[in-house]
C-alpha positions in Angstrom: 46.6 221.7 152.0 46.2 218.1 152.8 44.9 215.8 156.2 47.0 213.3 156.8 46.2 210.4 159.2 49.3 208.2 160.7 48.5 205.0 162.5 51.5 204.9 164.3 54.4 202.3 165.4 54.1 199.0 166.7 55.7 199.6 170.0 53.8 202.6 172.3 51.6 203.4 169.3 49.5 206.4 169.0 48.1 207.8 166.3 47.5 211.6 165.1 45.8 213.5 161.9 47.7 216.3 160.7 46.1 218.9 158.8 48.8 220.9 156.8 46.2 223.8 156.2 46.5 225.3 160.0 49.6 226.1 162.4 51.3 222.6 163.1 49.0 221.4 165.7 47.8 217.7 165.1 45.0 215.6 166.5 46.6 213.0 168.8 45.0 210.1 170.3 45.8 208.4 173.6 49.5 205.9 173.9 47.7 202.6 173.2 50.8 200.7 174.1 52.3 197.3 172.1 49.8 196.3 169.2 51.3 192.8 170.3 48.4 193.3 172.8 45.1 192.4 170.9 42.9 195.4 173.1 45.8 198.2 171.7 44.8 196.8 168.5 40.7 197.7 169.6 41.7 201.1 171.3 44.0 201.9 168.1 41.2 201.4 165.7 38.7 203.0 167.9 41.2 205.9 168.0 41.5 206.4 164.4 38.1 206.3 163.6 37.2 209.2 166.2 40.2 211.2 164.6 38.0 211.3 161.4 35.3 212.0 163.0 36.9 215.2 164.3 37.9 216.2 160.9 34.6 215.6 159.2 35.9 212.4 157.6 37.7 214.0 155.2 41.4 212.9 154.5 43.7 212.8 152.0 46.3 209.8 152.8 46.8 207.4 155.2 50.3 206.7 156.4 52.1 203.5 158.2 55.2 202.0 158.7 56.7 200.1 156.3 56.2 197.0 157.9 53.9 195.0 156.3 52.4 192.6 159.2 51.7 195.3 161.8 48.0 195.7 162.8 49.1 199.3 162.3 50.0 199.0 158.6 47.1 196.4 158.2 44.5 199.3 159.5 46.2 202.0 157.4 45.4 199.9 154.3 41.5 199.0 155.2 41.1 202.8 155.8 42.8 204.6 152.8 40.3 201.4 151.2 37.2 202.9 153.1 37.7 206.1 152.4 39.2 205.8 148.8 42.8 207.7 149.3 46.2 206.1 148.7 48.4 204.3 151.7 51.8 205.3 152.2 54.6 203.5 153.8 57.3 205.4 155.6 60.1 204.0 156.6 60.3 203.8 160.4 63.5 206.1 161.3 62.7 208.4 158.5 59.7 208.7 160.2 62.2 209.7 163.5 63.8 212.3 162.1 60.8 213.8 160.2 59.1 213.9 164.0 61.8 216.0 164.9 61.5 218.5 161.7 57.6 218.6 162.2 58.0 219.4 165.6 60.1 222.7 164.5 57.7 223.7 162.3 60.0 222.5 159.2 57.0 222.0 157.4 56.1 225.1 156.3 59.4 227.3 156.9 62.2 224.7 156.4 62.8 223.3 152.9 66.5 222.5 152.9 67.8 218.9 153.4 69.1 217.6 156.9 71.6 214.8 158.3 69.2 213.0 160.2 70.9 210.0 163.4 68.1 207.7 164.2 68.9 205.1 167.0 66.9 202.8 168.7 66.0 199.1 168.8 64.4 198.0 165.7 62.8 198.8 162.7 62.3 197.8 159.5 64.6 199.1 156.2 64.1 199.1 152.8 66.5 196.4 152.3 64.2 194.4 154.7 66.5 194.2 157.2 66.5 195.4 161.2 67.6 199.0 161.0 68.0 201.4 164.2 71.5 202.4 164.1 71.1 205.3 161.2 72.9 208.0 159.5 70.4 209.0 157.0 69.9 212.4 154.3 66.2 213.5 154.9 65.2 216.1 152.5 61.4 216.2 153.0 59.5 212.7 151.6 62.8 212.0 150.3 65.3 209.8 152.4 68.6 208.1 151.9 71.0 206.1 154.3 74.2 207.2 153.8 75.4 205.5 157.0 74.5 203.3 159.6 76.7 201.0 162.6 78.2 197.5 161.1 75.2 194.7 161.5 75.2 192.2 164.2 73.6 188.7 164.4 70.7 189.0 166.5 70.8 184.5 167.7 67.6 183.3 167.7 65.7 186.5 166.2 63.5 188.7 168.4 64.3 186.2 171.6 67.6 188.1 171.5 66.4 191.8 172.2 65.5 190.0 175.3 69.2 187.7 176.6 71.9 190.3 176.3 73.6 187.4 176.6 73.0 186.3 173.1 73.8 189.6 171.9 77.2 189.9 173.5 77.9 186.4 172.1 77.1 187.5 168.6 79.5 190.3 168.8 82.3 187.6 169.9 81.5 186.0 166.9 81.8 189.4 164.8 85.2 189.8 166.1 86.7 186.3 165.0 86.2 185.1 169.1 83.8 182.4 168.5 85.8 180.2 170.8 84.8 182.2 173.6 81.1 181.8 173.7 80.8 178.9 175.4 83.6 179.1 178.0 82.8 182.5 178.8 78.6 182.0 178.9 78.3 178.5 180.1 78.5 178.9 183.5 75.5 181.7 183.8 73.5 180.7 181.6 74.1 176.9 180.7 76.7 174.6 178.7 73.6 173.5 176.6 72.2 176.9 175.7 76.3 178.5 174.8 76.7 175.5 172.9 73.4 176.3 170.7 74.4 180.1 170.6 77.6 179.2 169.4 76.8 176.6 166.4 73.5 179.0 165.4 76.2 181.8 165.2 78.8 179.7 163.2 76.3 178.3 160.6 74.4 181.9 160.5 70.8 179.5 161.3 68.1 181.8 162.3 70.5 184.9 162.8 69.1 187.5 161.1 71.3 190.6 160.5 70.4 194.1 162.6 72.2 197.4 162.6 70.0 198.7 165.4 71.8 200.9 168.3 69.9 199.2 170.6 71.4 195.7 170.5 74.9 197.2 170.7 73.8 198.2 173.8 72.6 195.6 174.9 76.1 193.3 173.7 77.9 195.5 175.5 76.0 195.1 178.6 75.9 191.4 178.5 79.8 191.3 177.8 80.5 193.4 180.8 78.4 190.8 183.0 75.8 194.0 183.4 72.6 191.7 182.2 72.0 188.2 181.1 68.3 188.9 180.7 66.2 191.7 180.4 63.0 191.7 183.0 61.4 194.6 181.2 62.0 197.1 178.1 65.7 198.6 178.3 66.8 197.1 181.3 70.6 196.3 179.8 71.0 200.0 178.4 69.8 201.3 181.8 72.5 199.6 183.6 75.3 200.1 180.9 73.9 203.8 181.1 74.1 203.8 185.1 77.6 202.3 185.4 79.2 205.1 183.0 77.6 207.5 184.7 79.6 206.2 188.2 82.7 206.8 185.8 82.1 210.0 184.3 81.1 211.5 187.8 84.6 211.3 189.1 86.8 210.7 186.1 87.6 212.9 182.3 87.5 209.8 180.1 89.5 210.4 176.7 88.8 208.3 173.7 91.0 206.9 171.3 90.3 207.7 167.8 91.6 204.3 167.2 89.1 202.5 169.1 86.5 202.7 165.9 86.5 203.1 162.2 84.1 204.1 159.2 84.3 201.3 156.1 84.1 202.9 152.3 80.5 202.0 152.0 79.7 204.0 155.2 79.4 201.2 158.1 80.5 202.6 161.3 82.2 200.0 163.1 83.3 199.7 166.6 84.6 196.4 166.6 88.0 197.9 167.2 86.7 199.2 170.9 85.9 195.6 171.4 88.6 193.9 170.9 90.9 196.7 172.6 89.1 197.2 175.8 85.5 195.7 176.3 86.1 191.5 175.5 89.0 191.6 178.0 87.7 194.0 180.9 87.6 192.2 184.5 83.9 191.6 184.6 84.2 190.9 188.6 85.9 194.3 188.8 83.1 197.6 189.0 85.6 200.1 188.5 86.8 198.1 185.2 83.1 197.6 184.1 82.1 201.4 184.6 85.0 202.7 182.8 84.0 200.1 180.4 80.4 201.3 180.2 81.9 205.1 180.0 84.0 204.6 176.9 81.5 202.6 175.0 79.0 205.2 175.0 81.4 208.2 174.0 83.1 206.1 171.6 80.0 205.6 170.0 78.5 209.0 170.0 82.1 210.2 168.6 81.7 207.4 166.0 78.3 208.5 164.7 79.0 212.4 165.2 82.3 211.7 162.8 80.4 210.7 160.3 77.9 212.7 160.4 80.2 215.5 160.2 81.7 214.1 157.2 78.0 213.7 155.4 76.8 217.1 156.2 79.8 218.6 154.9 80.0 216.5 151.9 75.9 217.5 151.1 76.4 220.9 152.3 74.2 220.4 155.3 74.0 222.3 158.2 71.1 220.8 160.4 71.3 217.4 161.6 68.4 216.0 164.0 68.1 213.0 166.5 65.6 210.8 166.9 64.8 207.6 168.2 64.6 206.0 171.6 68.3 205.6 172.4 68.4 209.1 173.0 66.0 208.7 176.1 70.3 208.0 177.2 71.7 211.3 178.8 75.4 210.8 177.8 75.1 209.6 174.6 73.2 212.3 173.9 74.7 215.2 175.3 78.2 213.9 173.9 76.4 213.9 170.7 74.8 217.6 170.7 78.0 218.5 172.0 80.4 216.9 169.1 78.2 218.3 166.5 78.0 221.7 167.8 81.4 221.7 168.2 81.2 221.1 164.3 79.3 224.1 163.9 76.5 222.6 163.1 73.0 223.2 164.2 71.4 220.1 166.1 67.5 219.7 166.3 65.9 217.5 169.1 62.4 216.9 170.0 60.9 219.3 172.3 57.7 218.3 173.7 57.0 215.0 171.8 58.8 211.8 172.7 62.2 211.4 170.7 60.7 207.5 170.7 58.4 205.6 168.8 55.3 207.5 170.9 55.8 210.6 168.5 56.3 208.5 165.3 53.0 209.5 164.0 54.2 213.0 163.7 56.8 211.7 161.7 55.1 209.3 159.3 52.2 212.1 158.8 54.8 214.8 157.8 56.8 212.8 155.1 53.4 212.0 153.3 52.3 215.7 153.8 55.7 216.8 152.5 55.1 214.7 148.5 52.7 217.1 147.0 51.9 214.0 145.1 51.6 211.3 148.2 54.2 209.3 146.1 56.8 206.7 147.4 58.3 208.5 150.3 61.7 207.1 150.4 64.7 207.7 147.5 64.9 205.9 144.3 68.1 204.3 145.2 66.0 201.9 147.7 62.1 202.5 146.2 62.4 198.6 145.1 61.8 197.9 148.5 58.5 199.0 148.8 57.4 196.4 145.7 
């Protein structure tokens, strides 16, 4: 037996102490939003602390994203202090996936490995990049990524999660289009402004690298003319979501198996749909944008559910969950759970918890519970990482 309190995620934290010892049925404490918002940060640590008092204020580990600046990870390591118990990172989509195993009761009945696809925005990896676009083997504590979508520039650094724009010039940059940026963005969003995009992009200055679902999203939505910039949280992958859904409502969209392609060190790249259809679709034309939108997103799942067919049958694995925020997205996931059942293979989602960083706790609490030793919680191949 072991009690195991998780502080959370930056983004829509909430926290929750697991106790291993009963029926899966752990403490949570309110959503205390962004920790970018000093009174989260208060109502976070207030939470915690009336978590142990709950339990008596007995626990066995702390655990926390991997992230090393988070108020969240900076909490974790006062408490496990406090209260003399060890803090554990977890990495943030391992954390995902393990939500959705604790959440079927894998913790005590379920001790074979899984393929696990993590998608959403950001988060941090053990190569100390911006992960979110995963294909990962989860077999309890342990985790490896043994794939994940090809990395795009992210101009500027966080600013870019918010100007689609920027995004969907970084892609014309991944695709050998530079010369396109500035013709194609300078009259929405200013000569000056493509011009900066352009030479940061070229001379790779403050573009770091991201793999993360999310910001494919949001390229494609900026090259489609769907958002320039986002007014709130998800506003370009609601739109792009909304214009394939006018498609697939009155049209049976087939995808070309050509129109993406997995590199020998397991990068799933859709670069190939780019060029083919989404650089050169009419913009001014909705019918051309929806169908745009459409074959994106099933491209994409069809991408990701190829290759995770191919690592489940090369590790002998027959469960694969999802997790992560992208799959708040109706057709990317039911294309998903569709493909991979088609595979024969069974899929695990969340049921009650939120497949997004709201139920991370879960997740981060169940790997730690999972190492009988509360040891490094992530496979040797990337453990240098954590040091």
């Amino acid at each position: 037996m072991a009690r195991i309190l998780a502080c959370g995620a930056f983004l829509k934290n909430a926290s929750c102490l697991l106790d291993t010892g009963v029926p899966l049925k752990p403490l949570w404490s309110a959503q205390h939003g962004d920790l970018s918002d000093p009174t989260a940060c208060e109502a976070l640590e207030q939470s915690v602390r009336a978590l142990l008092a709950q339990a008596g204020g007995r626990i066995d580990a702390v655990a926390h994203d991997l992230h090393p600046d988070f108020f969240s990870t900076h909490l974790a390591l006062r408490l496990a202090h406090e209260h003399g118990v060890s803090a554990i990172a977890v990495q943030h989509h391992h954390a995902h996936i393990a939500a959705v195993l604790a959440e079927h009761g894998a913790l005590h009945d379920m001790a074979r490995p899984v393929i696990g696809i993590a998608l959403d925005g950001v988060g941090l990896g053990t190569d100390g990049l911006a992960w979110g676009g995963e294909v990962l083997l989860v077999d309890g504590a342990k985790c490896a990524r043994v794939g994940h979508l090809s990395p795009l520039a992210l101009p500027g650094g966080d600013v870019a999660a918010r100007e689609p724009w920027r995004m969907a010039a970084a892609t014309l940059h991944a695709c050998g289009m530079a010369e396109q940026i500035v013709p194609r963005f300078a009259p929405t969003v200013g000569a000056q402004a493509a011009r900066t995009i352009h030479t940061m992009l070229q001379r790779g200055l403050n573009c770091p690298q991201t793999t993360a679902a999310g910001r494919w999203f949001d390229a494609v939505a900026g090259l489609l003319g769907l958002s320039l910039r986002q007014e709130f949280e998800a506003q370009a992958a609601i739109a792009l979501e909304q214009a394939a859904t006018r498609h697939l409502q009155s049209h049976n969209l087939e995808v070309r198996a050509c129109d993406w392609c997995v590199t020998p060190d397991g990068q799933i790249d859709v670069r190939p749909l780019l060029l083919s259809t989404l650089i050169a679709a009419d913009r001014h034309d909705p019918a051309v944008v929806d169908e745009a939108a459409a074959r994106f997103h099933l491209t994409l799942a069809d991408a990701l559910c190829a290759h995770a067919v191919a690592q489940a049958h090369t590790h002998q694995v027959r469960d694969v969950a999802l997790g992560g925020g992208c799959f708040f997205n109706r057709i990317l996931t039911q294309r998903i759970v569709s493909q991979l059942e088609s595979a024969g293979l069974n899929v695990l989602q969340t049921r009650s918890l939120s497949c997004g960083d709201a139920g991370l706790a879960l997740g981060q609490a169940w790997v730690v519970a999972r190492d009988s030793v509360f040891g490094p919680c992530i496979d040797s191949t990337y453990a240098s990482a954590y040091h």
